[in-house]
N, C-alpha and C positions, 0 to 999 in steps of 0.2 A: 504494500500500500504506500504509495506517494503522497506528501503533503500536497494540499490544495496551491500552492503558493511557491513549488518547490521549482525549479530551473530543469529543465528535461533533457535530455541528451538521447534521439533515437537513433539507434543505427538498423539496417536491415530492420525495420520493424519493431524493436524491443527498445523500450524503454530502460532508463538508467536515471538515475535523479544526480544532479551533478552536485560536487562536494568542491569547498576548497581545494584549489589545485590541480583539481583534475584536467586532463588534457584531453580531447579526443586522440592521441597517441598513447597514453598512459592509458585508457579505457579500451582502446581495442587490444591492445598487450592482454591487460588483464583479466578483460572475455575469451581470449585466445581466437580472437580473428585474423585470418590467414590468407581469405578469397582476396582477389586479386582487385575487384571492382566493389566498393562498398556504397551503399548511399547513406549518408548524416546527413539530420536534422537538431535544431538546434533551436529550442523554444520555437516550434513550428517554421524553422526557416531552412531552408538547402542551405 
């Protein structure tokens, strides 16, 4: 469950709640993505 107010980070679909510091390089590290073409979103933005 995400806060109503929290900062979203989608990549392929799945939501992430974004934390201080987080990078979207340090978040696909840490999910272990690997594909070669990814799509992020970013508080509903490409």
């Amino acid at each position: 469950m995400h806060r109503k107010d929290a900062k979203m980070i989608i990549v392929n679909g799945n939501q992430s709640e974004w934390e201080e510091g987080l990078t979207v390089e340090k978040l696909l590290a840490r999910e272990n993505y690997t594909f070669r073409m990814i799509s992020v979103w970013i508080n509903d933005q490409p």
